[in-house]
Every structure is written in structure tokens, then in C-alpha cells.
N, C-alpha and C positions, 0 to 999 in steps of 0.2 A: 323846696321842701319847707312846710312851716314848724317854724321852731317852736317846741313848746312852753310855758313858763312853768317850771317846776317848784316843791316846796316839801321845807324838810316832812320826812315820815313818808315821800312818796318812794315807790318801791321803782327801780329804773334798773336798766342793761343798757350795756354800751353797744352801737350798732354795728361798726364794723372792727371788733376788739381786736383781730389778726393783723389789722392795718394800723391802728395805732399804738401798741403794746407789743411789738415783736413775735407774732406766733401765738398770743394769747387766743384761748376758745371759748372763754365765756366770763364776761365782766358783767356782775350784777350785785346789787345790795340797795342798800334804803339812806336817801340823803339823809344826813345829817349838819351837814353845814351848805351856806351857800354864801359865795364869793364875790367881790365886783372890782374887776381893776377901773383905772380914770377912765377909762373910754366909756365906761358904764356895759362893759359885757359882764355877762353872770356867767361863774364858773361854779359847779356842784360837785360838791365830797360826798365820800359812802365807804364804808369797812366791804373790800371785794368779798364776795361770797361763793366768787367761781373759783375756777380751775384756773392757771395756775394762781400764784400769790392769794392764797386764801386770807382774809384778818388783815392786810394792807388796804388803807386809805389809799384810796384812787380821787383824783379831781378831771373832770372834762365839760366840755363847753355845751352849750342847751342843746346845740345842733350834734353833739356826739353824743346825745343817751335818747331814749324813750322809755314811757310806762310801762314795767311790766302788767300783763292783764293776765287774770286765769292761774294756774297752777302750773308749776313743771312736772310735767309726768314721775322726773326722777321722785317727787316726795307722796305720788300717791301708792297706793298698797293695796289691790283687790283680795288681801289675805287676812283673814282677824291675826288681831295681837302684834300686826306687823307694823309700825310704823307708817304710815299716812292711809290706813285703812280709814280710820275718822273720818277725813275729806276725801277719799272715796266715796265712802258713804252720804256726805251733805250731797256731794257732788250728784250721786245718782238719785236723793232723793226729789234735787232740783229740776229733777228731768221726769219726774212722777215714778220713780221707782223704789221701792222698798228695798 
């Protein structure tokens, strides 16, 4: 697997968060710190933004996260006035749709 080099303000999820978090199901948020022991590995911080431990600082190694890409369904809204109707809507106009 190639590890990637990440950098604060990139949006990440943890890949296999049940296996190293005890049962967690969804680690994700936006680095804001980035770490280096002696060895010269880089460990990356983010305020969790999943389920469970919401608003907890998590750190993991470049090989335990990736980029989030795209949106999570949870924040779109095919409903006016609902909450992620907005990027609904960018979203279907990027596809040629009004």
C-alpha cells in the first residue's frame, strides 16, 4: 500500500477504525497538527468527527488514514430548506442538472 503524505487542512478517515479503536465505525476529521517521532515517522491529529468519541483528538500513522473525497451522503439533503440541500444542488449541477 503507498502511504500517503498528508497536510494540515487535508480532510482524512481512519481505514480500518473497528480494528484499531475497539469497535469504532467511523474516524474522520481535518488534520490539524502533524507529528514526527526520532525515527522520522509522521503521526497526524484531527478533532474526530465520527461516531463514536465525537470532538476527541485522535493521532494515527500516514499508513492508518486516507483522503476523504466527495461528500458523505449523511450531509446531503434532496429537500429545500433541509440541511445539505445547497451541495445537493452544486452537486447535481456538476452533473448538468438544474
Amino acid at each position: 500500500m503507498k502511504v500517503e503524505t498528508f497536510k494540515i487542512g487535508d480532510d482524512v478517515y481512519v481505514r480500518e477504525p473497528q480494528l484499531l479503536r475497539g469497535g469504532a465505525a467511523c474516524i474522520v476529521g481535518t488534520i490539524t497538527a502533524i507529528h514526527q517521532n526520532a525515527d522520522g515517522e509522521c503521526f497526524y491529529s484531527f478533532v474526530n468527527e465520527g461516531h463514536p468519541a465525537t470532538g476527541k483528538v485522535v493521532t494515527f500513522r500516514a499508513s492508518e488514514i486516507g483522503i476523504r473525497r466527495g461528500t458523505p451522503i449523511s450531509q446531503l439533503s434532496g429537500r429545500p430548506g433541509h440541511p445539505g440541500f445547497e451541495k445537493w444542488c452544486a452537486i447535481a449541477r456538476s452533473w448538468g442538472y438544474e
